[in-house]
C-alpha positions in Angstrom: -17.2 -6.6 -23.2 -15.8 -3.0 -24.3 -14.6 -1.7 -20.9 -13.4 1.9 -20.4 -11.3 2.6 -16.8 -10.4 6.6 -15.9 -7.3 6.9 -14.3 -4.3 4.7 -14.9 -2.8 4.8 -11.3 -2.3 1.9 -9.5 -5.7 0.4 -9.2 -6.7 1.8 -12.9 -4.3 -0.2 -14.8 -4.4 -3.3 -12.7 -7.8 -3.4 -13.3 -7.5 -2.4 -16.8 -4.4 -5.3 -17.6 -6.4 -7.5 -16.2 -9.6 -7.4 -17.4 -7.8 -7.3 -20.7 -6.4 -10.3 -19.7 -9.9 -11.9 -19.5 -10.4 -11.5 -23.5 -11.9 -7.6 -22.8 -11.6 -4.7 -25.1 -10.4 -2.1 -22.8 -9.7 1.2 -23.2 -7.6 3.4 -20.5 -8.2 7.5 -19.9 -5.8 9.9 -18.1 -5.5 13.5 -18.5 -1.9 13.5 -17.8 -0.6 13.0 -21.0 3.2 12.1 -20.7 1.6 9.0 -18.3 -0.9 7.8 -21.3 2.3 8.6 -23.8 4.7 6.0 -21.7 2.3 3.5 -21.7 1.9 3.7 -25.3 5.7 3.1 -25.8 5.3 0.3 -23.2 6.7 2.3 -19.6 5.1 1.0 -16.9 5.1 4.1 -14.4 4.7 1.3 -11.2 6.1 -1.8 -9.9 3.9 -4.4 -9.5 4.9 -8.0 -10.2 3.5 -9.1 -13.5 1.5 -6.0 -14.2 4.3 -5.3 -17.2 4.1 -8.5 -18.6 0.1 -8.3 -19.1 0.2 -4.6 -20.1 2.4 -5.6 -23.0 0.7 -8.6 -23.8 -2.5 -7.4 -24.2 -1.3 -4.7 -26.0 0.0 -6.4 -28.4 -3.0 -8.2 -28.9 -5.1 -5.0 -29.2 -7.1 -5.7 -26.0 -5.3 -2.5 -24.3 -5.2 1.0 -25.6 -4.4 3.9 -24.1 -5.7 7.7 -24.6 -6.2 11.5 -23.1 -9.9 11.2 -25.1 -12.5 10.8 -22.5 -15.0 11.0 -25.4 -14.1 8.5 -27.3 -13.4 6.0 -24.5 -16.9 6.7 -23.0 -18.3 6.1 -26.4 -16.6 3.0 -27.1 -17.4 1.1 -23.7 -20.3 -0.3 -22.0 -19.1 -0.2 -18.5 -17.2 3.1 -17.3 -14.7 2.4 -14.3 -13.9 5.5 -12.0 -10.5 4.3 -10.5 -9.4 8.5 -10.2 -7.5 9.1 -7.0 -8.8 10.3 -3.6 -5.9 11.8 -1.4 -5.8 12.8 1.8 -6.5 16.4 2.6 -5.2 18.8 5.2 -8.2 17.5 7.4 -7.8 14.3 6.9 -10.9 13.7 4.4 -10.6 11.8 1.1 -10.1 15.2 -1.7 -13.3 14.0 -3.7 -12.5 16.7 -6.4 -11.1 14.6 -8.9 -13.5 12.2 -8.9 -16.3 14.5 -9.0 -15.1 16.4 -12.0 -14.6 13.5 -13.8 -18.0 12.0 -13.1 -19.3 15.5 -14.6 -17.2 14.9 -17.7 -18.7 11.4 -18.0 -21.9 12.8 -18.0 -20.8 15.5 -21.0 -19.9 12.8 -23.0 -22.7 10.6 -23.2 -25.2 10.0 -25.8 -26.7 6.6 -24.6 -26.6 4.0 -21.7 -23.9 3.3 -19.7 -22.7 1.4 -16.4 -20.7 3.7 -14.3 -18.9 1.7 -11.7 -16.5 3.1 -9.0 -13.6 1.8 -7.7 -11.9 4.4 -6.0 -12.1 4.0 -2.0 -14.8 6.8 -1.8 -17.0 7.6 1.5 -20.2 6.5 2.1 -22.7 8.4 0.1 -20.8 8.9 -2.9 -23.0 6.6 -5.0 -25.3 9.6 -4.6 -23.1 12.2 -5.2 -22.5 10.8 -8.3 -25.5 10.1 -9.6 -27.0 13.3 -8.7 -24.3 14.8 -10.8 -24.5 12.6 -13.7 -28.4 13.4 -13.9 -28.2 17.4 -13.6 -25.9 17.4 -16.4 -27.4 14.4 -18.9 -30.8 13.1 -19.7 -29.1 9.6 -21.0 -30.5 6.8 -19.3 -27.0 5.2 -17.0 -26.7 3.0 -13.8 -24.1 3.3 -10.8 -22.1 0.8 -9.2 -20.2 1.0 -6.4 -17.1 -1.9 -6.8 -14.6 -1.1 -4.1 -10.8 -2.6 -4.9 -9.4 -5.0 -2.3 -5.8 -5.2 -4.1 -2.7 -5.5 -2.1 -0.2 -3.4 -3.3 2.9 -6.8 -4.3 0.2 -8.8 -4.7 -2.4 -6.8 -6.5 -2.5 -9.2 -10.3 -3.1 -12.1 -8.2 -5.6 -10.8 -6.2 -7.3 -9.6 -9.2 -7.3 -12.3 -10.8 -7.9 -14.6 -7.9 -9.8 -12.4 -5.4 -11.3 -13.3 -2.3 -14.5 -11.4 -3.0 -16.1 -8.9 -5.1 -18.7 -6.7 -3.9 -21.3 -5.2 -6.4 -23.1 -1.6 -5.0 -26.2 -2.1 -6.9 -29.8 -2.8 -6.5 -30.8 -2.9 -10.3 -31.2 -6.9 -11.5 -30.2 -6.5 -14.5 -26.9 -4.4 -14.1 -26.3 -7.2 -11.7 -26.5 -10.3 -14.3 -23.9 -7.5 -16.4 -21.0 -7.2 -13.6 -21.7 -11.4 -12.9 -20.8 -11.8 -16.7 -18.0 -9.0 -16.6 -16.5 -11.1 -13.6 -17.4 -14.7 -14.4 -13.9 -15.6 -15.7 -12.2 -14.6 -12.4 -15.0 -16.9 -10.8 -14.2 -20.2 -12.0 -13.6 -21.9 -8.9 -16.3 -20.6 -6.4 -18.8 -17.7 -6.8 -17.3 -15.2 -4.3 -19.2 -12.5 -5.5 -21.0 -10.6 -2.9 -24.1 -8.1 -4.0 -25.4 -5.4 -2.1 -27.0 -1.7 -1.8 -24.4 1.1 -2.9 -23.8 2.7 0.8 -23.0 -0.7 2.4 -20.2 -1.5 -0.4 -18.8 1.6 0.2 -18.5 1.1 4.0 -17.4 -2.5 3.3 -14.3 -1.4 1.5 -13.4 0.9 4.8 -14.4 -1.5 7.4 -12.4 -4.2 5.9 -9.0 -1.9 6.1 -9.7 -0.4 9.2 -9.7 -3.8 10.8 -6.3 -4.6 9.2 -4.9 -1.7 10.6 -6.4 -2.4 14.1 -4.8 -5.9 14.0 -1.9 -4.5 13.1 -2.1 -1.6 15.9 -3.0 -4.1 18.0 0.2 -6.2 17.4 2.2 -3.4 18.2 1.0 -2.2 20.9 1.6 -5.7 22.3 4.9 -5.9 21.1 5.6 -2.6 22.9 4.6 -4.5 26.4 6.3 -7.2 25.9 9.7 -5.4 26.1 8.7 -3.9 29.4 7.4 -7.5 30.7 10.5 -9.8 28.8 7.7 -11.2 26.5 8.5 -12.6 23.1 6.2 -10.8 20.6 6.9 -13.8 17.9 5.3 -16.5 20.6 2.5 -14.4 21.4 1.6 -13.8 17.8 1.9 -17.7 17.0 -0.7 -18.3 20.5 -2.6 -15.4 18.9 -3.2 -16.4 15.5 -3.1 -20.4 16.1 -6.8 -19.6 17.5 -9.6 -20.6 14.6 -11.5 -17.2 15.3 -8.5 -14.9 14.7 -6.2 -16.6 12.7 -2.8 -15.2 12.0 -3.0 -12.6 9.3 -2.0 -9.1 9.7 -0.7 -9.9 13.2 2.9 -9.3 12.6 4.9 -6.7 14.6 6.5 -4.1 13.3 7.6 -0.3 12.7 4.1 0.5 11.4 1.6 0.2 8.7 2.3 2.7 5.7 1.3 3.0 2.2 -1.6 4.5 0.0 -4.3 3.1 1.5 -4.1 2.3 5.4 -3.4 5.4 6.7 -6.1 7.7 4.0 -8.6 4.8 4.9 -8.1 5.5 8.3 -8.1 9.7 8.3 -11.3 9.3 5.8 -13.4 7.1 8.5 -12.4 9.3 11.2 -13.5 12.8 9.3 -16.6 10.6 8.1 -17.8 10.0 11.4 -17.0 13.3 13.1 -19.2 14.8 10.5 -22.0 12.7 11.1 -21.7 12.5 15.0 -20.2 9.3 15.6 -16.9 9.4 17.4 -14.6 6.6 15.9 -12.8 5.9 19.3 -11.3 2.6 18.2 -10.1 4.1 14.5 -8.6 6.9 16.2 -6.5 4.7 18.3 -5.3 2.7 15.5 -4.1 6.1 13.9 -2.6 6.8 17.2 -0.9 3.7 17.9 0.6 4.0 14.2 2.0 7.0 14.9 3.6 6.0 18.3 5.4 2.8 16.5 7.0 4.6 14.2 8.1 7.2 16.5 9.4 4.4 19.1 11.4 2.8 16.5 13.5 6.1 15.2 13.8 7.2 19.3 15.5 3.7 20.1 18.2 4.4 17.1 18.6 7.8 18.4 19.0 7.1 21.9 21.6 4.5 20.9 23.4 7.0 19.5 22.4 9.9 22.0 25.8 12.3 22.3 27.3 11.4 18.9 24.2 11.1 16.2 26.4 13.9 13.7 28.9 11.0 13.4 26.8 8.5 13.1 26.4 7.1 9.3 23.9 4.2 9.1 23.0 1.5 6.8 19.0 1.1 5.8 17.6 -2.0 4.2 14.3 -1.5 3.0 12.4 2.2 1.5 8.9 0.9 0.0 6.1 0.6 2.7 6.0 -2.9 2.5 8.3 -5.4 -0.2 7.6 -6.1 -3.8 6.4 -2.3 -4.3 8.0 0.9 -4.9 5.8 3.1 -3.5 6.8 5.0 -0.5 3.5 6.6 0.1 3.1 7.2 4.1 6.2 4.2 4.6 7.1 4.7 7.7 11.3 4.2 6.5 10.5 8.1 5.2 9.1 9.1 8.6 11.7 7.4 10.5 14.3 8.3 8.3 13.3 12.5 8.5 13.5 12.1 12.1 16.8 10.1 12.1 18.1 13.0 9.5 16.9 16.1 12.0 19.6 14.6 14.2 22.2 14.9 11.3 22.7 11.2 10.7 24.0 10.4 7.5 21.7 7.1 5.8 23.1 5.4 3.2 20.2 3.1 1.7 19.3 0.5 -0.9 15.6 -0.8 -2.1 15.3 -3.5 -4.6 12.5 -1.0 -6.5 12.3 2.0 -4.3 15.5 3.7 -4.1 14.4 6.6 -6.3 11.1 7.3 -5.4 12.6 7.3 -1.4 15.4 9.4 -2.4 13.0 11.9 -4.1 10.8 12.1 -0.8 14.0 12.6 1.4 14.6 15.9 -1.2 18.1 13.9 -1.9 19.4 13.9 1.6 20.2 10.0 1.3 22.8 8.0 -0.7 21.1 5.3 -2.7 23.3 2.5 -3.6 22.7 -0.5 -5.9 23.4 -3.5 -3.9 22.3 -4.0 0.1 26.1 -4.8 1.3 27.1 -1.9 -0.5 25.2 0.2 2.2 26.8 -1.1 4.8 30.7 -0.7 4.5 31.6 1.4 7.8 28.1 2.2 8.6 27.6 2.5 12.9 24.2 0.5 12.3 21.9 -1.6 9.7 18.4 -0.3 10.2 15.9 -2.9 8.4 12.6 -1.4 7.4 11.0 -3.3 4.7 10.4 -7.5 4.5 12.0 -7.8 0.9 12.6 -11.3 0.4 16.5 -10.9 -0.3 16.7 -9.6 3.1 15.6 -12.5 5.2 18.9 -14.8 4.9 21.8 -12.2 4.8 25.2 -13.5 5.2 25.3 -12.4 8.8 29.7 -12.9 9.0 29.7 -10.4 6.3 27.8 -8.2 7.8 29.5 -8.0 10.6 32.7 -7.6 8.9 31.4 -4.7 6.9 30.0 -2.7 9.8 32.3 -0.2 11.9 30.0 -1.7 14.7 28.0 -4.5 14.4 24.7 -4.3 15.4 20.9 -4.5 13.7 18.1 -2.7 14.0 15.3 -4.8 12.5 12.1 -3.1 12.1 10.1 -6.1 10.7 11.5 -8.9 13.1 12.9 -10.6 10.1 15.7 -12.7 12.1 16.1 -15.8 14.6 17.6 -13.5 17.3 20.1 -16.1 18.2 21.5 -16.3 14.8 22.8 -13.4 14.6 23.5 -13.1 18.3 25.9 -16.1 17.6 27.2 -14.7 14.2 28.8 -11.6 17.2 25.8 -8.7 16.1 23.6 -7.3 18.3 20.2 -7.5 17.8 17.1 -4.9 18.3 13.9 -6.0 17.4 10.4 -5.6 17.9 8.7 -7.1 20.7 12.0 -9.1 21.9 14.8 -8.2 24.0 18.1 -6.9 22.7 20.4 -9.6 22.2 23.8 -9.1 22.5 26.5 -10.9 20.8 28.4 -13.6 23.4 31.1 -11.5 22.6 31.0 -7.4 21.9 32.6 -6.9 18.6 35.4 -3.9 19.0 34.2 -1.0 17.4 36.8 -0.7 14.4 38.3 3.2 13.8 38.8 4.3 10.5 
């Protein structure tokens, strides 16, 4: 099929590569032309493991092409994707304005039947907002489809191409046997797609991250309890998950959910349902509970500290929002890390991906360096905040040797705490109690 996606951010050119991937003709629209210009000399302007590989594949192959001509890609294509961003704004509601114009645009540029399909995270009722645009501005026949994403951001080429669902907004048969053909090759081993009314695919894509946030919220706040009662958080979420009706995904403690997606998802259901009279009392808690987690972490560093934080230089593992990403959209290492800064600490961090995009955020008040142990030669403290998989089996003696003080503060509960209680570190987790090494390490002077 001749495809066209607007927008090549993060869920535009997944989709795009991939679909490309499936033997598509796909054609990929952005207005910001230095972004369309790098792609077309092969720069991939995210991370995202094996998204370069495909994009250059299917480039090569002429599957791929990239252009600033709406025109010509809405000409060219059968199916129209809307993947254009919707950011926060100041209220917390999803800024529709991007979307919107573009959907007008669409509607300047046609001359005969299309499929317009979404897949921006958009709020209930959209389908109509578009529509009703599209039809005050063209008298070409078109269908909508609403086709919320459910990529996770390390993970998103695989769960494209092996997804655990994919919901189709629409109630027209025949635009229904279209997207079955458009997704049969990413079907081969069970049908998983799932076809329903516009409005309902649009509240299934916020439903479905609300309720990972609120198991992760949830996790948290447990975690927090369990230092006041001498609980282990770990046991609790093994006993928790090991039950058939919760199982144990998204139930791992830790400094907070971040990223593009959580946090807006969570803002935009809130705004929703204030405007429409429904108080979202268990999304605002989630939002809430967030917040506190990442505020409780940076307070137990500083508290540490309390008395001497302007002489206190520490050593971060970990910038993205979550591993094999470099966005630091909402991560909650920024937030902690602006807090940790008001109290003049100096950080000195490294990111397998991130490092840049962090530093930028932090308006360059962090040193970036290129290799984790680098960070942490006479640092007070290491400060873990992101589960990158070359963190989770550190050489412990080395650490300890490289740090003025040895002790860990580990954000994602990455470590056996009596591992590195006997490797002489102490240990502050989430959830647990502080272990202290069997012997206190001297604090060296230099």
């Amino acid at each position: 099929m001749k495809i066209c996606v607007v927008g090549v951010g993060y869920v535009g050119l997944v989709t795009a590569a991939c679909l490309a991937e499936a033997g598509n003709d796909v054609t990929c629209v952005d207005n910001n032309e230095k972004k369309i210009q790098g792609l077309v000399n092969g720069i991939i302007p995210i991370y995202e493991p094996g998204l370069t590989e495909l994009v250059k594949h299917n480039k090569k192959l002429n599957r791929l092409h990239f252009t600033t001509d709406l025109k010509s890609g809405v000409n060219n294509s059968l199916i129209i994707f809307l993947a254009v961003g919707t950011p926060p704004a100041e209220d917390g509601s999803p800024d529709m304005s991007a979307i919107l114009s573009v959907a007008g645009d669409i509607a300047a540029c046609l001359s005969e039947y299309r499929i317009v399909v979404t897949k921006s995270t958009v709020p209930v009722g959209t389908h109509q907002k578009i529509t009703d645009i599209i039809r005050s501005r063209t008298k070409v026949a078109f269908d909508y489809v609403s086709n919320p994403e459910f990529l996770k951001e390390g993970a998103a080429v695989e769960d494209f191409m092996s997804p655990d669902r994919i919901i189709i907004g629409t109630t027209n048969t025949t635009v229904r046997e279209t997207m079955k053909r458009l997704y049969g090759p990413f079907m081969r081993r069970s049908n998983r797609i799932l076809f329903m009314d516009p409005a309902s695919a649009e509240m299934t894509k916020y439903a479905a991250n609300i309720m990972l946030a609120t198991r992760i919220s949830f996790m948290n706040e447990i975690s927090a309890l369990c230092e006041k009662l001498g609980a282990d958080v770990e046991l609790v979420r093994h006993g928790v998950g090991s039950d058939s009706r919760i199982g144990p995904s998204f139930l791992f403690p830790g400094v907070g959910y971040g990223g593009s997606c959580l946090p807006k998802d969570v803002s935009a259901l809130i705004h929703v349902g204030h405007e429409h009279g429904v108080e979202m009392k268990i999304t605002k808690s989630v939002q809430e509970v967030n917040e506190l987690s990442q505020q409780r972490f940076a307070k137990r560093i500083i508290d540490y500290f309390s008395g001497h934080t302007d002489e206190t230089v520490l050593a971060v593992w970990g910038l993205a929002f979550k591993s094999k990403t470099d966005d630091v959209r909402q991560s909650p290492a920024i937030y902690c890390i602006a807090r940790l800064l008001k109290q003049k600490m100096k950080i000195r961090a490294y990111d397998p991906e991130a490092g840049f995009a962090a530093k930028s955020a932090l308006q360059g008040r962090i040193e970036i360096v290129q290799n984790g142990y680098d960070a942490l030669d006479n640092a007070d403290a290491l400060v873990i905040f992101t589960d990158w998989q070359e963190f989770r089996n550190p050489d412990f003696e080395l650490i300890a040797k490289k740090l003025k003080k040895a002790v860990i503060f580990d954000g994602r509960n990455l470590y056996d705490p009596d591992v590195v209680k006997n490797a002489g570190i102490e240990y502050h987790s989430i959830g647990r109690k502080a272990r202290l090494p069997k012997e206190m390490p001297k604090t060296r002077l230099t």
